[in-house]
C-alpha positions as CSV (number, residue, x, y, z in Angstrom):
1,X,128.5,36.3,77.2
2,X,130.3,32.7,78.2
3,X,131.3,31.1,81.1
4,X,134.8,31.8,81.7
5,X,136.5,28.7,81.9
6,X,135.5,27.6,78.1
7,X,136.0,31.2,77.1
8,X,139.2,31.1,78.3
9,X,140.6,27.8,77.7
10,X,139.5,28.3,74.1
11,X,141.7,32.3,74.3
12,X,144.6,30.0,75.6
13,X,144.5,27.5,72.6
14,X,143.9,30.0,70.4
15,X,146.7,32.1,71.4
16,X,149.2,29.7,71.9
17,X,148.4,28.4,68.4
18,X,149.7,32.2,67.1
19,X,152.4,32.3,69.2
20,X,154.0,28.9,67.7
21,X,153.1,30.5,64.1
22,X,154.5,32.8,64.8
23,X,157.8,31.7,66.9
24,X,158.9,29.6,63.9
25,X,158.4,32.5,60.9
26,X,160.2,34.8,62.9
27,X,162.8,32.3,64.0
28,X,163.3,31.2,61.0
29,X,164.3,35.0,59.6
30,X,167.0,36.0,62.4
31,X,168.6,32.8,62.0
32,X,169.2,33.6,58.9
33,X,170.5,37.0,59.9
34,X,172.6,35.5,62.4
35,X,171.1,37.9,64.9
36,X,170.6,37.2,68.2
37,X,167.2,38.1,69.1
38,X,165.8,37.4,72.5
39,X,162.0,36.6,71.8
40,X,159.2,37.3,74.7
41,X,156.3,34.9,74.5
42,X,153.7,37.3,74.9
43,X,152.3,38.4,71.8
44,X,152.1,42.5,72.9
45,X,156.5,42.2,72.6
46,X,156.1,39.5,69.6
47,X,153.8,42.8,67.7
48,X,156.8,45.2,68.8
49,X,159.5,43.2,67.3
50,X,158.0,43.3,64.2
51,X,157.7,46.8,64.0
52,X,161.0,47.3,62.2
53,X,161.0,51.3,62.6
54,X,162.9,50.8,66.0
55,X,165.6,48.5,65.1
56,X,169.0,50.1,64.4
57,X,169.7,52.8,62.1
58,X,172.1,51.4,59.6
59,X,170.7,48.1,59.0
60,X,167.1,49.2,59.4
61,X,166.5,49.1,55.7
62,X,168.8,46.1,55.3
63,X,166.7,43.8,58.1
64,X,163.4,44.9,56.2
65,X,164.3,43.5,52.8
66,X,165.8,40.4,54.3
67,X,162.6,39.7,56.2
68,X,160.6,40.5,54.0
69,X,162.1,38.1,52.0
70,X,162.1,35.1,54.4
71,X,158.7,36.0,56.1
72,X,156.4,36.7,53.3
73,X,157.9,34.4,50.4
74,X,156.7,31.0,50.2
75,X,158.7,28.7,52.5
76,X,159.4,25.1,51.9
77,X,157.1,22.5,53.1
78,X,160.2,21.2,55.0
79,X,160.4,24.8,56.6
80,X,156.3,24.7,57.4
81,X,155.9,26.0,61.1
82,X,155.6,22.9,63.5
83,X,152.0,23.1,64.8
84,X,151.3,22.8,67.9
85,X,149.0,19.8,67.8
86,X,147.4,19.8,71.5
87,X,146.8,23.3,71.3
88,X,144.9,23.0,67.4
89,X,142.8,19.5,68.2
90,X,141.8,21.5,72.3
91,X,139.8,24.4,69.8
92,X,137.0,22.3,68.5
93,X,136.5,20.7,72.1
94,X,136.1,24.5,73.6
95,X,133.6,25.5,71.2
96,X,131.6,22.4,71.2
97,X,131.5,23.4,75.5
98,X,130.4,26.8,74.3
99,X,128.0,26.2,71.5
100,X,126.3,23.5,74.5
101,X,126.0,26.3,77.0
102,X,122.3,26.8,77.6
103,X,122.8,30.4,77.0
104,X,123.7,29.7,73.5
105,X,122.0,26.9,72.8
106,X,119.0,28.3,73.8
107,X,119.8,31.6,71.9
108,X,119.8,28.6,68.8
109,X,116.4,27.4,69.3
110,X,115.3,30.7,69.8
111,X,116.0,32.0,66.1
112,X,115.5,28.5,64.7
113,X,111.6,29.1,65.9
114,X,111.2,32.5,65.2
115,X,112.3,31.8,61.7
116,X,110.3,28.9,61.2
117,X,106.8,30.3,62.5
118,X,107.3,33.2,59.5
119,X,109.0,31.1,56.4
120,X,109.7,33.1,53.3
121,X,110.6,31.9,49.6
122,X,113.4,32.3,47.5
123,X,114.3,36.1,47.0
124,X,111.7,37.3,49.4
125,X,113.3,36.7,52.8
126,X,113.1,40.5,53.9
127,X,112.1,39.9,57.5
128,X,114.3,36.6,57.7
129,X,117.1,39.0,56.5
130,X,116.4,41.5,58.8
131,X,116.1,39.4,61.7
132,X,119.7,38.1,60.8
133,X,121.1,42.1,60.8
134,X,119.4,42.6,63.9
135,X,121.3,40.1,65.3
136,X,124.7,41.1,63.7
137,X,124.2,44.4,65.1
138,X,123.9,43.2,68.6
139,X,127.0,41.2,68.0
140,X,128.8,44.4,66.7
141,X,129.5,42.2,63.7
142,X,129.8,44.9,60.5
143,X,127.9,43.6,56.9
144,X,127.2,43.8,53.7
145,X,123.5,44.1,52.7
146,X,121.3,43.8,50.3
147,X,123.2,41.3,48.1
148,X,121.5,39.2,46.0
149,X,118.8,41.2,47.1
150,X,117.9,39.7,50.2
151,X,121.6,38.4,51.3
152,X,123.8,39.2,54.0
153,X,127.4,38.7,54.5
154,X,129.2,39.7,57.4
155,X,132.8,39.5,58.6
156,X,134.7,38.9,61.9
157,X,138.3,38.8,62.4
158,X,141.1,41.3,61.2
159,X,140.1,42.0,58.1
160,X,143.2,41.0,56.5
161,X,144.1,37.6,54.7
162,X,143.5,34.9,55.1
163,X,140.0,34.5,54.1
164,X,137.5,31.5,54.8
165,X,133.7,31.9,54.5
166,X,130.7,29.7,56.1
167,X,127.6,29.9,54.6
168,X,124.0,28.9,55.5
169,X,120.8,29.2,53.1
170,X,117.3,31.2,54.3
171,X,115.2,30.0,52.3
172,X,111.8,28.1,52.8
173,X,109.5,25.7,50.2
174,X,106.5,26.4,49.0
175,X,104.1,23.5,51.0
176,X,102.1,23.6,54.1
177,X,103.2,22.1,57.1
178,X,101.7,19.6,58.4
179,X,103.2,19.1,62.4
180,X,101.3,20.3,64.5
181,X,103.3,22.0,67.4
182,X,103.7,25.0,69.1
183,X,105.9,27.1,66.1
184,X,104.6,25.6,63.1
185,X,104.4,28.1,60.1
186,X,102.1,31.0,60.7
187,X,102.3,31.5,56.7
188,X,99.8,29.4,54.7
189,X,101.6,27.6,51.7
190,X,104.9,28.2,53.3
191,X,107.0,26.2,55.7
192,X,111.1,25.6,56.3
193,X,111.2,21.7,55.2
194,X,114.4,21.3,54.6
195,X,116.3,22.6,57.3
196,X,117.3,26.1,56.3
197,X,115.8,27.8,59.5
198,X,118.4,25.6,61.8
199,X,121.3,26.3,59.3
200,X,120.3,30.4,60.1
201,X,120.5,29.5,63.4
202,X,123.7,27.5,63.6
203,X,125.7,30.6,61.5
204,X,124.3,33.1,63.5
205,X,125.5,31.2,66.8
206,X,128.8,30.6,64.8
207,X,129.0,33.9,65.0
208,X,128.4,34.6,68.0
209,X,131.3,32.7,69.1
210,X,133.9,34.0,66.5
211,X,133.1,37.4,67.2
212,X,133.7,36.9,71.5
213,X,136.9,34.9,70.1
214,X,137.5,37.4,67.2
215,X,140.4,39.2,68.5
216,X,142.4,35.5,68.6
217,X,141.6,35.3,65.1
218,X,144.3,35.0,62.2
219,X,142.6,36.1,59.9
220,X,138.6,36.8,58.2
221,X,135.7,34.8,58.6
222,X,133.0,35.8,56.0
223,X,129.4,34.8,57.2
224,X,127.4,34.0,54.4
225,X,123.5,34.8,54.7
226,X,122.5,32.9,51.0
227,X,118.9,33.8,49.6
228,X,116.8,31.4,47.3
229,X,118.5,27.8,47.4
230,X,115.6,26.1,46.8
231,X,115.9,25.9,42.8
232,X,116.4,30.2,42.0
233,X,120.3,29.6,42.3
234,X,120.6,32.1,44.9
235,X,124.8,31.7,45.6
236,X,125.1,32.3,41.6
237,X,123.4,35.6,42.6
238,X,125.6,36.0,45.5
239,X,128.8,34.7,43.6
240,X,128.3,37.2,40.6
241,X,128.2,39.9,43.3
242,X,131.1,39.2,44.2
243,X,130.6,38.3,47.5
244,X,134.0,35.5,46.9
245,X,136.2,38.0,46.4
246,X,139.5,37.3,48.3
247,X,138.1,34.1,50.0
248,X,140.5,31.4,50.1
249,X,137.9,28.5,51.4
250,X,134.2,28.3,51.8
251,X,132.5,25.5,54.2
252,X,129.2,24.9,53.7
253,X,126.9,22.4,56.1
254,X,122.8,20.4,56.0
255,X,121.6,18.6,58.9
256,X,120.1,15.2,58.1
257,X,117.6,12.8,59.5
258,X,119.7,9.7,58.0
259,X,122.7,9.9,60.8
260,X,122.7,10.1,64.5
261,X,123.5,13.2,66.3
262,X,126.8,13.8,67.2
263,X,127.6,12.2,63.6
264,X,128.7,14.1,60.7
265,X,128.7,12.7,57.4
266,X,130.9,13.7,54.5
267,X,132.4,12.7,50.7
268,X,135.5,13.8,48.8
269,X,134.8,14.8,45.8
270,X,131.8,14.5,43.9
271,X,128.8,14.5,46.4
272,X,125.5,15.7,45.0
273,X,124.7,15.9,41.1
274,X,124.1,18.4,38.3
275,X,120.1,19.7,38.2
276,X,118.2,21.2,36.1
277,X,114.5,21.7,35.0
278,X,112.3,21.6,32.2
279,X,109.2,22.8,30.9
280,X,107.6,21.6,27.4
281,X,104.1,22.5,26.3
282,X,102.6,19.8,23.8
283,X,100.2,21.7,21.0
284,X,97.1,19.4,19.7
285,X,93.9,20.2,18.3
286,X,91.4,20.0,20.8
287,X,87.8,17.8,20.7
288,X,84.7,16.0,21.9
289,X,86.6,13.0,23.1
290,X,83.9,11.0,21.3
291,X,84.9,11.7,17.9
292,X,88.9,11.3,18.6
293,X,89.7,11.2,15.0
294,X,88.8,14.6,14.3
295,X,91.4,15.6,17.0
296,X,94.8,15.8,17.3
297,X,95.5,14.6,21.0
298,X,98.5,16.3,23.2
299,X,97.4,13.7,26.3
300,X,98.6,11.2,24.1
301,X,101.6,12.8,22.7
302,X,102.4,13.9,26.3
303,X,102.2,10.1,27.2
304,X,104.3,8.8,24.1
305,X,107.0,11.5,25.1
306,X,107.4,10.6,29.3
307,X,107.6,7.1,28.0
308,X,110.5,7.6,25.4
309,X,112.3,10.2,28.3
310,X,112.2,7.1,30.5
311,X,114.8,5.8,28.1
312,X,117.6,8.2,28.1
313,X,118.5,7.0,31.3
314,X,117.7,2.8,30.7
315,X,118.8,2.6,27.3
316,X,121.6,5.2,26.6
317,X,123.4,6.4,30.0
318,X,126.4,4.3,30.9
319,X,124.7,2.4,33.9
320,X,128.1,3.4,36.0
321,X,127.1,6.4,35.1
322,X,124.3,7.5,37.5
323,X,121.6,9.9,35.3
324,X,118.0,11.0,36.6
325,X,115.2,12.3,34.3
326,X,111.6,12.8,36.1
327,X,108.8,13.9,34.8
328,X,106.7,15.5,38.3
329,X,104.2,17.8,36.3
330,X,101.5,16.8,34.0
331,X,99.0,19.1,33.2
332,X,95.9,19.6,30.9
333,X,92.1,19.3,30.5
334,X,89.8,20.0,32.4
335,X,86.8,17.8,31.6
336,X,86.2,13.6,31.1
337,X,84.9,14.1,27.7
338,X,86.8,17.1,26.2
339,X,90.1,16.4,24.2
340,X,92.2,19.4,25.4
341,X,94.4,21.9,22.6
342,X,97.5,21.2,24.4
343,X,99.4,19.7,27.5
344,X,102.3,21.2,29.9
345,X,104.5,18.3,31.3
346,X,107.5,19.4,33.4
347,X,110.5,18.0,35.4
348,X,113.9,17.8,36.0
349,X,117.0,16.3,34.8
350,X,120.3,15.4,36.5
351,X,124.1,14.4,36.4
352,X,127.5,13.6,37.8
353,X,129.2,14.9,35.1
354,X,128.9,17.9,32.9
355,X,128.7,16.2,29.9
356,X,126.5,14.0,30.9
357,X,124.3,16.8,31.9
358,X,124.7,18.3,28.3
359,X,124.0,15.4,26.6
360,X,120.8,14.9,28.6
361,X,119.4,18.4,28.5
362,X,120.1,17.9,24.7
363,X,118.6,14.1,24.6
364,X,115.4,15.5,26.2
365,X,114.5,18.5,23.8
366,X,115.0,16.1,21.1
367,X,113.0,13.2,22.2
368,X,110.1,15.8,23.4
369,X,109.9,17.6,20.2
370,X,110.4,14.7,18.0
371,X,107.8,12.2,20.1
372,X,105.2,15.0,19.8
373,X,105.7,15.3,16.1
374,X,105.2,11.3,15.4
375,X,101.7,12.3,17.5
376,X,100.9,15.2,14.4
377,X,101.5,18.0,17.9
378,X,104.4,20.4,18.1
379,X,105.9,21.1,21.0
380,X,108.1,23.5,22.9
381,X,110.8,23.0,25.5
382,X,111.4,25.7,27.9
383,X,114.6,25.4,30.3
384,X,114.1,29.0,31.5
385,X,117.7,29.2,32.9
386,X,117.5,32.9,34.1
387,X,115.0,32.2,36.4
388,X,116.1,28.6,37.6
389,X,119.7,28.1,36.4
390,X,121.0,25.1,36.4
391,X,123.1,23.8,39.5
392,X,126.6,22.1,38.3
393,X,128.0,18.8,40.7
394,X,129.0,20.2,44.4
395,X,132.3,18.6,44.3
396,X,134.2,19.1,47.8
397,X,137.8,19.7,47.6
398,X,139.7,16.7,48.2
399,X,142.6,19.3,50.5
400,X,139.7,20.3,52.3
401,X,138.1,16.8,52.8
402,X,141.8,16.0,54.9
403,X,141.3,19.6,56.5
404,X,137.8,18.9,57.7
405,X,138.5,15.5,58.7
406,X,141.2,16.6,60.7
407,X,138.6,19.0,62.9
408,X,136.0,16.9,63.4
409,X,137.6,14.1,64.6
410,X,139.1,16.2,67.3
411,X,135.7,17.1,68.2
412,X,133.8,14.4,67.9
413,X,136.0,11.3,67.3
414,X,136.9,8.9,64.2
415,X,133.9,6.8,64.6
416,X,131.5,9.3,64.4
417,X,132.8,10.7,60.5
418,X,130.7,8.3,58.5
419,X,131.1,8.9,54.7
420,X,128.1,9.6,52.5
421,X,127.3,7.4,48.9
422,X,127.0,10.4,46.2
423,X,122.8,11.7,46.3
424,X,120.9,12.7,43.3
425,X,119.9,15.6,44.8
426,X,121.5,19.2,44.4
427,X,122.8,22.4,46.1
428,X,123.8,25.6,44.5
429,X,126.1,25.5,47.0
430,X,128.1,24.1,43.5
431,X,128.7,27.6,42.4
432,X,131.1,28.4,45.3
433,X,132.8,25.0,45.2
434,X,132.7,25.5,41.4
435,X,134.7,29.2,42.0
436,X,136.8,28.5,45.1
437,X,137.7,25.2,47.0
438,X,134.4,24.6,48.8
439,X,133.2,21.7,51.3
440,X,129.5,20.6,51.8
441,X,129.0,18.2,54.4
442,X,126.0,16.9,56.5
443,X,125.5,17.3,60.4
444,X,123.4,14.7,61.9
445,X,120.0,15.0,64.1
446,X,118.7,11.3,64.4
447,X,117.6,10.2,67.5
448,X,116.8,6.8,67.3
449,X,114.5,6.9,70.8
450,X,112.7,9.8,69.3
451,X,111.6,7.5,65.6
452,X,112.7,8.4,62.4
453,X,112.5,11.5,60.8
454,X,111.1,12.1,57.6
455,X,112.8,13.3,54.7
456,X,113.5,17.0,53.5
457,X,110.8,18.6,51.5
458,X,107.7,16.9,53.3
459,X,104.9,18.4,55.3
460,X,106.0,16.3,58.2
461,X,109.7,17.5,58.5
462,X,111.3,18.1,61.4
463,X,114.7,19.2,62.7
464,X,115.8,17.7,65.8
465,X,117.1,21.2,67.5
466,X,119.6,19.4,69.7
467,X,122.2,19.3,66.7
468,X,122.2,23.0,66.9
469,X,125.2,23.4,68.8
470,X,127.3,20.5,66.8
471,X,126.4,22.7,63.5
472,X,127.5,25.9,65.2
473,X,130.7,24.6,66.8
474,X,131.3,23.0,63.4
475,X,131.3,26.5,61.6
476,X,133.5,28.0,64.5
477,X,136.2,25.6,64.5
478,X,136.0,25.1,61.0
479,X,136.8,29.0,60.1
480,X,139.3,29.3,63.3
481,X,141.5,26.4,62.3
482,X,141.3,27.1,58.9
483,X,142.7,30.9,59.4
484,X,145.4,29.5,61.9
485,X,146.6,27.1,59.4
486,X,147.1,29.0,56.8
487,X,148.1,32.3,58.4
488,X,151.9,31.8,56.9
489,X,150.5,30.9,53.6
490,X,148.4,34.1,53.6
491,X,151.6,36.5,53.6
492,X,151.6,37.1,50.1
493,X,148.2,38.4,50.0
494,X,148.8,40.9,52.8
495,X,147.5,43.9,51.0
496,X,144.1,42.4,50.4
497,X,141.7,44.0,53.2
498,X,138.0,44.2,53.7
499,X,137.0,48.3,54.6
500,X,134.0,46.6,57.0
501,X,136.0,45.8,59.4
């Protein structure tokens, strides 16, 4: 599937990196014994040593309880395992080399097009999702499916602890595209503007490197296929299935026009903001708009109330405090001259802290309801939670921030980590950070010869498919050195399993 010489300097690192975890542990055990135990380096006599059912009669059950007790307790940070530094930073090196291979950077492209050409909306990617489990098939990577009724996760490694999970969304908006090229959407309405057909792409080549690497594995990667990002909260769906179960870590990644490729661009912490939406309806008394006083006008009451919303934010948010309130629907009448019986205006709301976000959603049902009444209208505010709940502040984990640091440097170098000022936009990639420590970061596809890029969510977006392999390598290295890392730590969990492996 690769060339051998990546393929094998990556087994080598890999390998060697298990065989200094597990050197120490063990070392560490029949020291305390005071046995003398003549270790082979090759990890086929390191597996037989462990298997305590040949060692001597007498102290057979004796050895057992004292390992047991050394190996699989917690061990002082001063007894950690020395890692083996040259052999962790050489991992993210060898699958950058992969994920650059033609063979799999074209295999990238490939799906990235296909799943652009036929974009699907939130909870009704069926073919996207079946393209996905055609793919793990191929790979002989087993899943779980439906979840979340149109997810997917899948799992490489052992099938034993530890557990880390990297997770792409499927989802496309509801616009039409407007670049013209050869794989622009075949679906009227439709179109992947925001980058969720390259983060497809990316896992799925993620995985096909794990899985040719799975057998070096410490551990489980969980490969999360994610429905409906775009504003259905499709992880909540995924979450309340249970698809976190036993996962330590999840690692989730956005390319981005705003940094060069071969950048990546990150924040501890806080990163993107509480969202939610809004819908009121304004009740009037429609009219001839000649003879206004004999109506009751909901345009105008509408107008009052986007005024006074615009105040929340000027005149009662701490201005260290960074709030949003937008009003992006405004709807009613239908003639010049015809004074309408009521008006829909709609929008959304966000935060970078949860009371804040309370307070707002609170603010904003008051100030609609009581601005419409001061108009003689009554009016309803619908938040409509079920169907669009709201997304709570992505916050990455500030252990995983040094973690993810520590990888991407060694891939692509100090200079090119450039740190991110918190966006008003959201993810419900929240709701896994929210349940687990989660990480969210941004891969970059600028290329400054090529013009800027515009923004997500317009007609004229386009991903720059050379940061394919960067994402992908990312996701692989991220998962692998995670496991490796905290393969020791993982010992008390040892019973936890997943049956699709």
């Amino acid at each position: 599937m690769f060339p051998s010489r990546e393929s094998s300097s990556l087994s080598l690192s890999l390998s060697l990196f298990a065989c200094s975890l597990f050197f120490t542990s063990t070392s560490h055990a029949t020291r305390s014994l005071g046995v003398c135990v003549s270790l082979s380096p090759s990890l086929s006599r390191l597996s037989s040593f462990l298997n305590f059912n040949r060692l001597m009669g007498l102290f057979k059950r004796w050895i057992l309880c004292f390992l047991a007790l050394n190996f699989f307790a917690p061990m002082p940070v001063s007894s950690k395992p020395s890692l083996s530094p040259e052999a962790l930073a050489r991992i993210p090196v060898d699958f950058l080399d992969l994920a650059k291979k033609p063979e799999l950077a074209d295999y990238m492209v490939g799906i990235r097009r296909r799943i652009h050409e036929n974009p699907e909306l939130g909870f009704e990617e069926f073919e996207t999702s079946k393209l996905i489990r055609d793919e793990l098939d191929h790979l002989g990577i087993h899943y779980k499916h439906p979840v979340a009724i149109t997810g997917v996760v899948g799992y490489v490694g052992t099938g034993g602890p530890p557990f880390v999970a990297i997770r792409a969304d499927m989802d496309a908006l509801a616009m039409e595209e407007a670049v013209e090229w050869e794989h622009r959407s075949k679906v009227p309405g439709k179109m992947h503007a925001c980058g969720h057909d390259a983060h497809v792409a990316m896992l799925l080549g993620a995985a096909k490197m794990l899985q040719e690497h799975r057998h070096e594995l410490q551990g489980t990667v969980a490969l999360i296929f994610q429905p409906a990002e775009e504003g259905h909260g499709g992880a909540k769906r995924m979450l309340d299935a249970g698809v976190l179960k036993d996962i330590n870590a999840i690692f989730g990644i956005h390319v981005s026009g705003h940094y060069p490729i071969g950048t990546v661009a990150l924040r501890a912490g806080p990163i993107l903001a509480a969202s939610g939406f809004f819908d009121a309806v304004i009740s009037g008394k429609g009219g001839h708009a000649a003879i206004p006083q004999n109506s009751i006008d909901p345009i105008l009451a509408a107008s009052n109330v986007i005024v006074s919303l615009q105040h929340l934010v000027s005149r009662e948010a701490d201005p260290l405090d960074s709030q949003v309130v937008t009003i992006a629907k405004f709807q009613g009448g239908g003639a010049f001259n015809v004074i309408p019986d009521s008006v829909t205006i709609g929008g959304t709301f966000r935060a970078f802290s949860k009371e804040s976000f309370i307070k707002l959603k609170q603010r904003i049902e008051e100030v609609i309801t009581k601005q419409a009444s001061v108009q003689r209208c009554n009016a309803t505010v619908i938040f409509n939670e079920d169907e669009k709940p709201f997304y709570p502040v992505t916050v990455n984990n500030i252990e995983l921030h040094e973690f993810f640091i520590n990888v991407a440097s060694d891939m692509l170098g100090a200079l090119n980590i450039k740190e991110i000022p918190l966006l008003m936009g959201a993810e419900d990639f929240s709701f896994f950070a929210e349940a687990i420590p989660g990480y969210f970061f941004y891969v970059g596809m600028k290329n400054e010869s090529q013009g800027p890029l515009e923004p997500g969510h317009s007609p004229r977006y386009k991903v720059n498919e050379k940061a394919l392999p960067y994402g992908a390598a990312l996701h692989a290295s991220l998962a692998t050195r995670y496991l490796l890392e905290n393969q020791l730590e993982s010992k008390l969990s040892k019973g936890n399993f997943h049956d699709e492996l």
